[in-house]
C-alpha positions in Angstrom: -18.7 5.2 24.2 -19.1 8.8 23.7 -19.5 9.9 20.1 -17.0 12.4 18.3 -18.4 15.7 18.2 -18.9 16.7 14.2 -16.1 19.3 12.9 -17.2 22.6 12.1 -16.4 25.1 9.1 -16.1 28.2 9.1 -14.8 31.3 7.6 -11.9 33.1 8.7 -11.1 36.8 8.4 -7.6 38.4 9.3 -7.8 42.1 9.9 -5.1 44.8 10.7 -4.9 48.3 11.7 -2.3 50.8 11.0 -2.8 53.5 13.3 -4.1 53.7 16.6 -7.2 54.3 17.4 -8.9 57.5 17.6 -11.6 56.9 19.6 -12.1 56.8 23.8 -14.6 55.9 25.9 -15.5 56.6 29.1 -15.5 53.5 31.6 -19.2 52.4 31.8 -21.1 53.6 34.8 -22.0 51.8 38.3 -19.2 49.2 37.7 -15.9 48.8 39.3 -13.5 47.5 36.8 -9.7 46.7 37.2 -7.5 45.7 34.1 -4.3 44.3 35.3 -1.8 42.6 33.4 -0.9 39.4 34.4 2.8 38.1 33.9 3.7 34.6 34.4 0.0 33.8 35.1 -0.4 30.0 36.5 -1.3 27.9 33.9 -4.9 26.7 35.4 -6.1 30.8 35.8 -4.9 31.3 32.1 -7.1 27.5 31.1 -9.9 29.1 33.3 -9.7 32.6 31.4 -9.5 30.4 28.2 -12.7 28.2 28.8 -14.9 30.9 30.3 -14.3 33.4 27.3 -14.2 30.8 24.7 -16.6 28.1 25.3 -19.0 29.7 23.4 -17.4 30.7 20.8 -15.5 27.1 20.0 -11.7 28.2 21.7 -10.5 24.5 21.9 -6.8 24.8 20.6 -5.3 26.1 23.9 -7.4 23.9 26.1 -5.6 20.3 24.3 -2.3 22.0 24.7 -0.1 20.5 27.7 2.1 22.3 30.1 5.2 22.9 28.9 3.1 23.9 25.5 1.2 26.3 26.7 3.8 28.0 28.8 5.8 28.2 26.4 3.6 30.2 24.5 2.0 32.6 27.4 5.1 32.9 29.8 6.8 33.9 26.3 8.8 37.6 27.1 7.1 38.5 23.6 3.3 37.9 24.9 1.1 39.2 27.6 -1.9 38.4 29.2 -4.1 40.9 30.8 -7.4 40.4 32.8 -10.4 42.5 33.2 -12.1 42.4 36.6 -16.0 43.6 37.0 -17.5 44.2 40.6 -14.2 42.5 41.8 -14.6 39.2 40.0 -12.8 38.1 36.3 -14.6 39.3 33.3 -12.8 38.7 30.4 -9.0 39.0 28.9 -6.9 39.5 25.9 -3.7 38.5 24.8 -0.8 40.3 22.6 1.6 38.3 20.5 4.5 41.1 19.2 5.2 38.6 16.4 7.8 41.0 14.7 9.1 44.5 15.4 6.3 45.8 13.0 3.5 43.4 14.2 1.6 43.2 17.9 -1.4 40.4 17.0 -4.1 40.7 19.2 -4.4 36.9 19.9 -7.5 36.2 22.1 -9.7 39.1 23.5 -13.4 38.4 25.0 -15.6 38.7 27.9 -17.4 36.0 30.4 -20.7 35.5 30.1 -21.7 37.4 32.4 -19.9 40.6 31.6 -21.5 40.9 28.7 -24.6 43.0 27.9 -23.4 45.9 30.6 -21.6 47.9 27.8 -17.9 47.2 28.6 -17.2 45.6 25.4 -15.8 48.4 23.4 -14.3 50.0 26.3 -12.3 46.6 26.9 -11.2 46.4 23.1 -10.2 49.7 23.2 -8.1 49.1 26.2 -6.5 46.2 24.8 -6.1 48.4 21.4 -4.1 51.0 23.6 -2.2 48.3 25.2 -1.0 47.1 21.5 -0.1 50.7 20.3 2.4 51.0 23.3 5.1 49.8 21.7 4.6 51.8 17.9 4.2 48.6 15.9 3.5 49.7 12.3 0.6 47.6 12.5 -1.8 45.0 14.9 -3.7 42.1 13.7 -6.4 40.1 14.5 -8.1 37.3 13.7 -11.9 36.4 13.9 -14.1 34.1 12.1 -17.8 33.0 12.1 -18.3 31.0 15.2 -17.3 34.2 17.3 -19.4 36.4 18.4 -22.3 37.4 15.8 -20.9 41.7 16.0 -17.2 40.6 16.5 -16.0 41.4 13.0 -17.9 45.1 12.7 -16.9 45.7 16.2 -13.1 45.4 15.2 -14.1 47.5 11.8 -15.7 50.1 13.9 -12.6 50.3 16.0 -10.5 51.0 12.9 -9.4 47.5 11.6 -9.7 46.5 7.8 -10.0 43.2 6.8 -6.8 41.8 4.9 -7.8 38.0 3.9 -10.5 35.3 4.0 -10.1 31.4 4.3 -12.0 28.6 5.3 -11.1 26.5 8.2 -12.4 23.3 10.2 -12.4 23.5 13.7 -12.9 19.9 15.7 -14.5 20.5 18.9 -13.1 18.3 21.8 -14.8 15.3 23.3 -15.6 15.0 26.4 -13.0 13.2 27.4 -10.8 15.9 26.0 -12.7 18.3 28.1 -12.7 16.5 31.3 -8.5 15.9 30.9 -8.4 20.0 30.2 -10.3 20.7 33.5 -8.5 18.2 35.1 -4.6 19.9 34.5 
């Protein structure tokens, strides 16, 4: 019988912004990139999305969630999913929560594997930051912590976030059982 994976710790940090941003980019060069938003997206695309982006980074809450769960949360009028596409294949997505009439929280945002390391990180955050400032919140959140990505936290200070509040958390990473019923919805 297969053993439990061990929890992990690790710190959170809850940032916000209260402006949008001032900076632009320019879309990297010698790539062909599509960001399209992707309402009512089928359940196994937005699992697929979830795994490839977060399987490094220890994303597990979304993957134990069932069906009417997790559609109850994405196909929500209040939250959108939208996809980046590089040389024509998925790359990456984030997510917006508008939580309140004040708040949009950037819930998930991240890149496959193999979209990263060609320079379309910021370019993505900042189209995901632009996406957020649509509707004039007074203010977007987001939440990182230390089993991210090593430059996650001063990448979202450099893009004009400030952090709010620290806390610790445990995260239990799934079996494989777990992971095999996920893959398997």
């Amino acid at each position: 019988m297969a053993k439990k994976p061990e929890a992990l710790t690790t710190r959170v940090t809850q940032l916000e912004m209260t402006g949008p941003p001032k900076t632009s980019l320019a879309v990297p060069v010698n790539l062909q990139t599509a960001i399209i938003r992707a309402p009512e997206i089928p359940l196994h695309y937005y699992r697929y999305l979830y795994r490839q982006v977060g399987k490094r980074w220890s994303w597990f809450e979304r993957l134990r969630m069932d069906d009417e769960e997790l559609a109850g949360i994405i196909h929500n009028p209040k939250v959108s999913v939208t996809v980046l596409y590089v040389n024509g294949a998925p790359a990456g997505f984030f997510e917006l929560s508008k939580v309140d009439e004040d708040t949009i929280e950037l819930s998930y945002f991240g890149l496959f594997e193999h979209a990263m390391g060609l320079g379309i990180g910021k370019w993505f955050l900042l189209q995901a930051l632009y996406a957020a400032w649509q509707d004039t919140p007074q203010r977007v959140t987001v939440t990182t912590n230390t089993l991210d990505h090593p430059r996650a936290l001063q990448l979202y200070q450099m893009m004009g976030f400030s952090p709010v509040s620290t806390s610790e958390a445990i995260v239990q990473p799934m079996t494989d059982v777990e992971l095999f019923k996920s893959l398997d919805r």
